[in-house]
PDB file of N, CA, C and O in Angstrom:
ATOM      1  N   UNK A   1      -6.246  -4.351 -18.567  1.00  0.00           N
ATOM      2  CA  UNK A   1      -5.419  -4.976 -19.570  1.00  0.00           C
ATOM      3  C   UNK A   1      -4.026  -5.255 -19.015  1.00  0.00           C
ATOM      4  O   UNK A   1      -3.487  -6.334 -19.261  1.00  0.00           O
ATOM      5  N   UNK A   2      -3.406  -4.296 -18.255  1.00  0.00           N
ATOM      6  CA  UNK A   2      -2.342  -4.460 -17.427  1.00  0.00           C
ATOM      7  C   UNK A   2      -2.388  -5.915 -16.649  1.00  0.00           C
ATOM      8  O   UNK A   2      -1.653  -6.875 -16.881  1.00  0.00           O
ATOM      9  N   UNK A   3      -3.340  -5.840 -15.759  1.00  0.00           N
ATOM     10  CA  UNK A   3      -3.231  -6.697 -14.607  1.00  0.00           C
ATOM     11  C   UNK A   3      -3.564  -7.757 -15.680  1.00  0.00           C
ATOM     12  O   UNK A   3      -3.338  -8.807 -15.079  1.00  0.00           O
ATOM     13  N   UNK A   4      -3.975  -8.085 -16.936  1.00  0.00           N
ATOM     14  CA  UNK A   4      -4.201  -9.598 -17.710  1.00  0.00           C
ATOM     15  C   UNK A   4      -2.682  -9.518 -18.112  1.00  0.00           C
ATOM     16  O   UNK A   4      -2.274 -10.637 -17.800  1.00  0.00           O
ATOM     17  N   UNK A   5      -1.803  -8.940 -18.542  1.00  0.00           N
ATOM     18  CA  UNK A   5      -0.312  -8.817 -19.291  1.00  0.00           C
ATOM     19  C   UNK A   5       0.512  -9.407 -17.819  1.00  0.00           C
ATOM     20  O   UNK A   5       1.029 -10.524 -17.803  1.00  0.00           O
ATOM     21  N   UNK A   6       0.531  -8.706 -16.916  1.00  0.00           N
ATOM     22  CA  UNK A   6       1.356  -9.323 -15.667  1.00  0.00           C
ATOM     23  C   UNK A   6       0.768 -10.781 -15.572  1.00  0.00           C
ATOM     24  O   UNK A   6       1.576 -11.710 -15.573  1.00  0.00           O
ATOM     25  N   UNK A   7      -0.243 -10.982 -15.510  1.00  0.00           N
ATOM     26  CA  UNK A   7      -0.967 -12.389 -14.737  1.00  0.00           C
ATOM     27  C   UNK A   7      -0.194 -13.621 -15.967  1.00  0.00           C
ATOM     28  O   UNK A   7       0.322 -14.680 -15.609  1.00  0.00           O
ATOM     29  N   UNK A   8      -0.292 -13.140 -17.436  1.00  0.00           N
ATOM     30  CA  UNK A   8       0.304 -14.037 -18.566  1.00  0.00           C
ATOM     31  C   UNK A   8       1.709 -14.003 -17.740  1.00  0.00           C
ATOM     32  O   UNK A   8       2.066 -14.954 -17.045  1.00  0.00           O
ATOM     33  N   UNK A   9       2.406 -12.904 -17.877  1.00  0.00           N
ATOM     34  CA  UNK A   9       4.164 -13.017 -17.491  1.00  0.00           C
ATOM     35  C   UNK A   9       4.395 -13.822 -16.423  1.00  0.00           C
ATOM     36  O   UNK A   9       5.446 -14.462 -16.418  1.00  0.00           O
ATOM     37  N   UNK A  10       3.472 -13.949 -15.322  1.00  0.00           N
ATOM     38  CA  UNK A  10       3.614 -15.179 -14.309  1.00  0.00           C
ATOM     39  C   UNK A  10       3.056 -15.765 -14.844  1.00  0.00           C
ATOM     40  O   UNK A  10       3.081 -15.139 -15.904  1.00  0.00           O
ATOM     41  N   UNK A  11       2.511 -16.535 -15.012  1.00  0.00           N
ATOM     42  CA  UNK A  11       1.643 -17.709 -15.972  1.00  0.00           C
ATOM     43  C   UNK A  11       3.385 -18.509 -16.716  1.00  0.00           C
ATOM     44  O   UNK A  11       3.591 -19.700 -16.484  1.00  0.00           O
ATOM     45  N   UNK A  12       4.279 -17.812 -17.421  1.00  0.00           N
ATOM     46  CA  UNK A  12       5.244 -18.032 -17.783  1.00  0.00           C
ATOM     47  C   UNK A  12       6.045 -18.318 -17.127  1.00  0.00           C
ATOM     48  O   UNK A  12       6.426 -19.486 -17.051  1.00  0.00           O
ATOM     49  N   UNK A  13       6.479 -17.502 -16.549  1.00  0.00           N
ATOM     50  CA  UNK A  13       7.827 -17.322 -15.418  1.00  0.00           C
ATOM     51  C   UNK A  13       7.291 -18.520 -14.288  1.00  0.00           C
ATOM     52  O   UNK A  13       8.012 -19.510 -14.166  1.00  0.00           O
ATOM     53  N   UNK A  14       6.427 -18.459 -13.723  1.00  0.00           N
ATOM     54  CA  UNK A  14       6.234 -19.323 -12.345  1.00  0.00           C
ATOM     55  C   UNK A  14       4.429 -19.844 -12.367  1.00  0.00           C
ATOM     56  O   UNK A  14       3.539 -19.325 -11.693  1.00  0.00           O
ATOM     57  N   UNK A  15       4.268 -21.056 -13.401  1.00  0.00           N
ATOM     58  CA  UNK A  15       2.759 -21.158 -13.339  1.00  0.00           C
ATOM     59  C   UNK A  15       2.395 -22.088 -12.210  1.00  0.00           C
ATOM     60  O   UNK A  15       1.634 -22.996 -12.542  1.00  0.00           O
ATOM     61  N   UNK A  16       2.639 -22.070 -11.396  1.00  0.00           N
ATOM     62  CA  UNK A  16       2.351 -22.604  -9.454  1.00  0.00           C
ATOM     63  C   UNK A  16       1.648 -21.199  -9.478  1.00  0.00           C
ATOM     64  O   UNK A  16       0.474 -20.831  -9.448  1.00  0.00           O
ATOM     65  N   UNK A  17       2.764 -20.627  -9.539  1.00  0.00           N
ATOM     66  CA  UNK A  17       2.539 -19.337  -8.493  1.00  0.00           C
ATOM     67  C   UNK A  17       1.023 -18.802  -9.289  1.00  0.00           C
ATOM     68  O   UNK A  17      -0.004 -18.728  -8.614  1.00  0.00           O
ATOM     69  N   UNK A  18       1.021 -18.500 -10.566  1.00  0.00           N
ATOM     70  CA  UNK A  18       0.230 -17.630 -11.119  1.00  0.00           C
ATOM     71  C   UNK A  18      -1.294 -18.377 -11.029  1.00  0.00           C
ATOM     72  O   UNK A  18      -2.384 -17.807 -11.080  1.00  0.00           O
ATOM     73  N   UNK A  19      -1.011 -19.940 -10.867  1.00  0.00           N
ATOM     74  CA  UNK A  19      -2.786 -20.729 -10.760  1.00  0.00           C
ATOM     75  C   UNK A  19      -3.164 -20.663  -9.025  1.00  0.00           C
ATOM     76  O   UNK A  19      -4.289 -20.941  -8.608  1.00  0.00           O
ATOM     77  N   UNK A  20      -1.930 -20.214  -8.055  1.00  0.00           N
ATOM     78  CA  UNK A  20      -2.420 -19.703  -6.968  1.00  0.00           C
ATOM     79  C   UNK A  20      -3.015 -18.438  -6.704  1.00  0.00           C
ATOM     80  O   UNK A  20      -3.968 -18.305  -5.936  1.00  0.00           O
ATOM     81  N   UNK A  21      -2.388 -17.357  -7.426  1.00  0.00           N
ATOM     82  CA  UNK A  21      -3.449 -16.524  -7.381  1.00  0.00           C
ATOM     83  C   UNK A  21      -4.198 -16.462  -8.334  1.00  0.00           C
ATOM     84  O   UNK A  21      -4.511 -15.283  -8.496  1.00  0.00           O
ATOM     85  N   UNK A  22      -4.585 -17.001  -8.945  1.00  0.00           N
ATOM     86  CA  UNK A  22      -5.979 -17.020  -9.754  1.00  0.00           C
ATOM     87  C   UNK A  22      -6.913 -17.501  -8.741  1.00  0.00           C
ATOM     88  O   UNK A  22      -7.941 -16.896  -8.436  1.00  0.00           O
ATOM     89  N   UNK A  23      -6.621 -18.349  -8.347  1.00  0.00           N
ATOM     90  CA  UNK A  23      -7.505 -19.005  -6.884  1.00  0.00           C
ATOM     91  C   UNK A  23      -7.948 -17.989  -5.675  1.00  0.00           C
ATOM     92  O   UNK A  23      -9.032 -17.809  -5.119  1.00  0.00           O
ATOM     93  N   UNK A  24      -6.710 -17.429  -5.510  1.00  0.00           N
ATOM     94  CA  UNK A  24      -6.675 -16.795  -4.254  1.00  0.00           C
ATOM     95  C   UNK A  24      -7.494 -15.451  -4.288  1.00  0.00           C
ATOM     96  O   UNK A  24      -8.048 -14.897  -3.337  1.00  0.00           O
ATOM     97  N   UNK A  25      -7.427 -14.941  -5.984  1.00  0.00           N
ATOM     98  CA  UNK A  25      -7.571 -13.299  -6.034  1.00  0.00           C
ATOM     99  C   UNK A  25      -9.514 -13.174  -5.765  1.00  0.00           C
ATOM    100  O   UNK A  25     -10.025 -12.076  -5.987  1.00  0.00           O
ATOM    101  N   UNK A  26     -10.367 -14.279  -5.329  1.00  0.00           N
ATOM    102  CA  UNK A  26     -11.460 -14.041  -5.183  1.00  0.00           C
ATOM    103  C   UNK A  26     -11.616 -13.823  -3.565  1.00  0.00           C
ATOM    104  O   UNK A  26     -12.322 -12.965  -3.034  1.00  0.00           O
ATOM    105  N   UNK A  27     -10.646 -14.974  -2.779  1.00  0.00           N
ATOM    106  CA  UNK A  27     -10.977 -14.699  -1.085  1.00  0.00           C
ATOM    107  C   UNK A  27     -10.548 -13.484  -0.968  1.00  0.00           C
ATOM    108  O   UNK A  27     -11.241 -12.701  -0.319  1.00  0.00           O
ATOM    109  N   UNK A  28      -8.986 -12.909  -1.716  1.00  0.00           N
ATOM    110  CA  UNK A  28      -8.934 -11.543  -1.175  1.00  0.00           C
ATOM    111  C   UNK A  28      -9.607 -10.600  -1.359  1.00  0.00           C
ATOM    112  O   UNK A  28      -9.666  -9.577  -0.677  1.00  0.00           O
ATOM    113  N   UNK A  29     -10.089 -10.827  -2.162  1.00  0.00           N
ATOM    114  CA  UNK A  29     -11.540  -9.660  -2.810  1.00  0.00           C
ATOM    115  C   UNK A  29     -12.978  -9.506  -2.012  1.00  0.00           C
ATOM    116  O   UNK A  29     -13.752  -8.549  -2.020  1.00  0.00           O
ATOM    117  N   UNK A  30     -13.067 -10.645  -1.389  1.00  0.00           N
ATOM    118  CA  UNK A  30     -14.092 -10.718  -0.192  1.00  0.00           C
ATOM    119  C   UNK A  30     -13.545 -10.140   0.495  1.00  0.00           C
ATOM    120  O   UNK A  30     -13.984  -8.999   0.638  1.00  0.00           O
ATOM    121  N   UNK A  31     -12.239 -10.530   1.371  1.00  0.00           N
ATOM    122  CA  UNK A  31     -11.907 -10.332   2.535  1.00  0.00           C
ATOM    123  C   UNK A  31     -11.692  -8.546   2.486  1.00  0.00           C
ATOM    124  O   UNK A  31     -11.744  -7.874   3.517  1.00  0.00           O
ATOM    125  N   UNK A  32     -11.524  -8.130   1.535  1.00  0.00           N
ATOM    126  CA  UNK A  32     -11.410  -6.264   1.042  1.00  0.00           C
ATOM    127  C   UNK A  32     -12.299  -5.712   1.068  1.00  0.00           C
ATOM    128  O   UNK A  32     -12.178  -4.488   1.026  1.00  0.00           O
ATOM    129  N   UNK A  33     -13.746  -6.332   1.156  1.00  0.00           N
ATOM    130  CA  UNK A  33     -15.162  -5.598   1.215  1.00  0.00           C
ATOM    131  C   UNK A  33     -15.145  -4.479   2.551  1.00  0.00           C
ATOM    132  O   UNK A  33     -15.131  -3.251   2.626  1.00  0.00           O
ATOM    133  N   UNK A  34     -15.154  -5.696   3.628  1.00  0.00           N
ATOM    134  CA  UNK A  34     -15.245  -4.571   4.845  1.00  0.00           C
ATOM    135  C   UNK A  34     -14.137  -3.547   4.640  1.00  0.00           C
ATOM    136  O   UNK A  34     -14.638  -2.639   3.977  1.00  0.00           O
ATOM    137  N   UNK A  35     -13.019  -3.310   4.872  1.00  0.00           N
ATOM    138  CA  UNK A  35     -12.146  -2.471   4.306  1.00  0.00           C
ATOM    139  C   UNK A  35     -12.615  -1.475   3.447  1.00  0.00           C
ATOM    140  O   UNK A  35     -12.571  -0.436   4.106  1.00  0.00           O
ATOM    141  N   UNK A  36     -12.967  -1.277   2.523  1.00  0.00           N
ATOM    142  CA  UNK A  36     -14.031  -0.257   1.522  1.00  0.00           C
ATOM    143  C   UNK A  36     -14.941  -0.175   2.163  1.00  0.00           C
ATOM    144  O   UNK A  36     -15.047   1.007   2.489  1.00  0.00           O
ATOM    145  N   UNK A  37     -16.098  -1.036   2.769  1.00  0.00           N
ATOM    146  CA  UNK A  37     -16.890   0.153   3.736  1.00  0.00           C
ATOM    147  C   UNK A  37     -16.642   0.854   4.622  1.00  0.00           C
ATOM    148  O   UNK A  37     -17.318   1.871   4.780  1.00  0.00           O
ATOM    149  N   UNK A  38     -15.578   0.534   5.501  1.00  0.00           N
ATOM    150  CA  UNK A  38     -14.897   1.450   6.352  1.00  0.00           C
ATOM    151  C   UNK A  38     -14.492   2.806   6.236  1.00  0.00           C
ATOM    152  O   UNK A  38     -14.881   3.751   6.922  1.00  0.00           O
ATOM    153  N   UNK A  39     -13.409   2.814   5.001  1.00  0.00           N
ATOM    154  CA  UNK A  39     -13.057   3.777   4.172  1.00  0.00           C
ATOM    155  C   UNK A  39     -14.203   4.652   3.909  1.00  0.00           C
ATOM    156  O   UNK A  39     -14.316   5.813   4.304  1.00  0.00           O
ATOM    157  N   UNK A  40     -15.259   3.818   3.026  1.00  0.00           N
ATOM    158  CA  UNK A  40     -16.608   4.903   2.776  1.00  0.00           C
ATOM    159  C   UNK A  40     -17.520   5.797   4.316  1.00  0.00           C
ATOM    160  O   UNK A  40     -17.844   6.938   4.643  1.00  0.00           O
ATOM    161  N   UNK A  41     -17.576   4.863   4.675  1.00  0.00           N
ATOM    162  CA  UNK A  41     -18.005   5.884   6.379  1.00  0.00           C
ATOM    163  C   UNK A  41     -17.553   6.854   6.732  1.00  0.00           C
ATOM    164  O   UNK A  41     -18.042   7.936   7.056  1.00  0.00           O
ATOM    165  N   UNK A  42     -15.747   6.159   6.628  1.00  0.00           N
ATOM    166  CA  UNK A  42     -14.779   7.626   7.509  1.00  0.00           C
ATOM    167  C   UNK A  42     -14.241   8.792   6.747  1.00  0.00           C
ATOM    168  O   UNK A  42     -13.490   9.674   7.164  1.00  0.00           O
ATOM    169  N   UNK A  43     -14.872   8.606   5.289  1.00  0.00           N
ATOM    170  CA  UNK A  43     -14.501   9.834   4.273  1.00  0.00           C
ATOM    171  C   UNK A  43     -15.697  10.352   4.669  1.00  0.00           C
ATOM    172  O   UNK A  43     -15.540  11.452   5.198  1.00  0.00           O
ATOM    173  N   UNK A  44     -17.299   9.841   4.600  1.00  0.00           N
ATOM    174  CA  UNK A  44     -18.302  10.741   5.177  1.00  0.00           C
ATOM    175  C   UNK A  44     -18.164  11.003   6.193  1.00  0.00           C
ATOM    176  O   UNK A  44     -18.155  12.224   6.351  1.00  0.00           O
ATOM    177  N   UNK A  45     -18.001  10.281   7.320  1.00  0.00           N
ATOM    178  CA  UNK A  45     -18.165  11.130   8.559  1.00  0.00           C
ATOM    179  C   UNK A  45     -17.219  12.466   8.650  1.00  0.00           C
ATOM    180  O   UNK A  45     -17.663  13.478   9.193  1.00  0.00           O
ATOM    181  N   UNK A  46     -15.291  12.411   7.843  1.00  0.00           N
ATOM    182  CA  UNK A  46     -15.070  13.482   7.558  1.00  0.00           C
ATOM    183  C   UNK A  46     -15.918  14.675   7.063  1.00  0.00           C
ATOM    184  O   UNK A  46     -16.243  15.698   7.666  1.00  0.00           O
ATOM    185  N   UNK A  47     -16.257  14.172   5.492  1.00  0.00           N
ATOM    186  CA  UNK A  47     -17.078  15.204   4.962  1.00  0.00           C
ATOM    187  C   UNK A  47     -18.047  15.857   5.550  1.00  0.00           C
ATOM    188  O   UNK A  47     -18.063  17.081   5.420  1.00  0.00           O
ATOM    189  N   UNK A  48     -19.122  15.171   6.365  1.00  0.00           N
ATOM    190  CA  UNK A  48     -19.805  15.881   7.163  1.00  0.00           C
ATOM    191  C   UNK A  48     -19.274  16.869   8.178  1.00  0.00           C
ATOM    192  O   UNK A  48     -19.717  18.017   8.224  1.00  0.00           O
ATOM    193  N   UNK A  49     -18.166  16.357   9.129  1.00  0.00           N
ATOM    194  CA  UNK A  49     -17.647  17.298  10.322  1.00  0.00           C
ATOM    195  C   UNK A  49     -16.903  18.757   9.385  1.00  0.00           C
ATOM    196  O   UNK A  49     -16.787  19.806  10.019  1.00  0.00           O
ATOM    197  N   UNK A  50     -16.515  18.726   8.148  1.00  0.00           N
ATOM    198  CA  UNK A  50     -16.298  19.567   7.454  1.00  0.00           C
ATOM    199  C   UNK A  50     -16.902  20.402   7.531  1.00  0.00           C
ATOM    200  O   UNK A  50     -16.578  21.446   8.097  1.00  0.00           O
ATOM    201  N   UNK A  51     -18.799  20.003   6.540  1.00  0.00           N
ATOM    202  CA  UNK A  51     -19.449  20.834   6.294  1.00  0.00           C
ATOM    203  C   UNK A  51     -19.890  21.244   7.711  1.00  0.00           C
ATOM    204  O   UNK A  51     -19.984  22.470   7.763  1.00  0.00           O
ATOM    205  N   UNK A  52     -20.161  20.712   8.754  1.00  0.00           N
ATOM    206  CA  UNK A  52     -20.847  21.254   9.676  1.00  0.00           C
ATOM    207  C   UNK A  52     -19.477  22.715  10.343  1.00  0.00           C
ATOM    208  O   UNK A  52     -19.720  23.759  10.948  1.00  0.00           O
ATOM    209  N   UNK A  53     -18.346  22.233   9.956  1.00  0.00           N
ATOM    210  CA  UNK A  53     -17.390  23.541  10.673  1.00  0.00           C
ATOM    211  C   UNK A  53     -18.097  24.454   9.899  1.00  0.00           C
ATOM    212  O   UNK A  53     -19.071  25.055  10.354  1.00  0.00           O
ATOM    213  N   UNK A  54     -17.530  24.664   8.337  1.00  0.00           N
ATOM    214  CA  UNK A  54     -17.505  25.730   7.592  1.00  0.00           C
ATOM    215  C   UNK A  54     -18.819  26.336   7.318  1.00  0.00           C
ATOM    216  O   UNK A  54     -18.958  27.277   6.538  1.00  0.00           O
ATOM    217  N   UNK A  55     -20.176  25.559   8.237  1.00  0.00           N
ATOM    218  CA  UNK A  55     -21.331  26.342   7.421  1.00  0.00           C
ATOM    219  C   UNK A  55     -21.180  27.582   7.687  1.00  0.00           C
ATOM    220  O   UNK A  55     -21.433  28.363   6.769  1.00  0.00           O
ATOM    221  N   UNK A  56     -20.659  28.228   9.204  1.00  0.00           N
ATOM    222  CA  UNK A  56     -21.047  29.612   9.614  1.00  0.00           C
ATOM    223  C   UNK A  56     -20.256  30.504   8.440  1.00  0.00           C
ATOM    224  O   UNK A  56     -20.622  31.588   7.985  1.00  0.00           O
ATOM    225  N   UNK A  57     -19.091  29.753   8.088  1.00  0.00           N
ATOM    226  CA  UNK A  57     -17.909  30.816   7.253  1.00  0.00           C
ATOM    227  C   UNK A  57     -19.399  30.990   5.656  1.00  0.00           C
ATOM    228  O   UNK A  57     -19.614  31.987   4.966  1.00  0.00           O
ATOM    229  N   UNK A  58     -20.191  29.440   5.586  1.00  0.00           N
ATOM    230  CA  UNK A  58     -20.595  29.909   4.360  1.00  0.00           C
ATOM    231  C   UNK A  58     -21.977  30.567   4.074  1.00  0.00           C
ATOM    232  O   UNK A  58     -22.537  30.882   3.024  1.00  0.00           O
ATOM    233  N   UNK A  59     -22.382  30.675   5.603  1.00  0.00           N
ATOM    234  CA  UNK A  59     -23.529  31.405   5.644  1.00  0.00           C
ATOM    235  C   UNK A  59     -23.261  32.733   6.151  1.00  0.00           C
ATOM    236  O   UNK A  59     -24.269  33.312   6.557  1.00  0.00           O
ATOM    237  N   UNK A  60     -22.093  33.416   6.242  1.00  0.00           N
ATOM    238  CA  UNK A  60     -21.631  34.647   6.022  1.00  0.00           C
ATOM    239  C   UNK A  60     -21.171  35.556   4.423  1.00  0.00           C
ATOM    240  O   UNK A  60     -20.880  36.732   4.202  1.00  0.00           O
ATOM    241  N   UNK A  61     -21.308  34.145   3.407  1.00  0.00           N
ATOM    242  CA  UNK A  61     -20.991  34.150   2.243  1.00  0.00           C
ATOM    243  C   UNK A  61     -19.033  33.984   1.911  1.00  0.00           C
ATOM    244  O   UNK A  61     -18.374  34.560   1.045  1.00  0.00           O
ATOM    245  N   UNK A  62     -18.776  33.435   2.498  1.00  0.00           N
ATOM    246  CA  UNK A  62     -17.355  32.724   2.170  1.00  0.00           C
ATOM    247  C   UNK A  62     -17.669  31.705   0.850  1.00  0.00           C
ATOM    248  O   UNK A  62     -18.537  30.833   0.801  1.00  0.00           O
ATOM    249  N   UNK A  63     -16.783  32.050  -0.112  1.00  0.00           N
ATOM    250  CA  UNK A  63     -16.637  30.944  -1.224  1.00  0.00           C
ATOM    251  C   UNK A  63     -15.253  29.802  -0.470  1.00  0.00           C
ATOM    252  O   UNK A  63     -14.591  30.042   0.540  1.00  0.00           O
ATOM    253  N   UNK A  64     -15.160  28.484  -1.445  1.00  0.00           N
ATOM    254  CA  UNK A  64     -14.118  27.772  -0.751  1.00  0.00           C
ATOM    255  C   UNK A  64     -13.072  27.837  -1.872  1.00  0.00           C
ATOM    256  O   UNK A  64     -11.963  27.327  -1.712  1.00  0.00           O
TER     257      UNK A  64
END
């Protein structure tokens, strides 16, 4: 609801500007895909090197 209230206030203030990104806000949204899968990999590959440290602490019975 936010981002529709800003998009009206440019729509007002500067409607060039605001029918350019209406245009634009789909290539950048492609072009952001790879970016989020990246992100998703390198939070798992974290998470994994995690679990693989702490198994010995949790197969000694360590809580986290």
């Amino acid at each position: 609801m936010l981002k529709v209230l800003l998009w009206l206030l440019l729509l007002v203030l500067c409607w060039p500007l605001a029918l350019l990104v209406l245009l634009l806000w789909p290539v950048l949204w492609l072009l952001s895909i790879p970016l989020r899968l990246v992100g998703i990999v390198i939070e798992s590959v974290l998470g994994l090197v995690f679990a693989i440290l702490m198994l010995p602490a949790r197969l000694l019975g360590a809580r986290r």
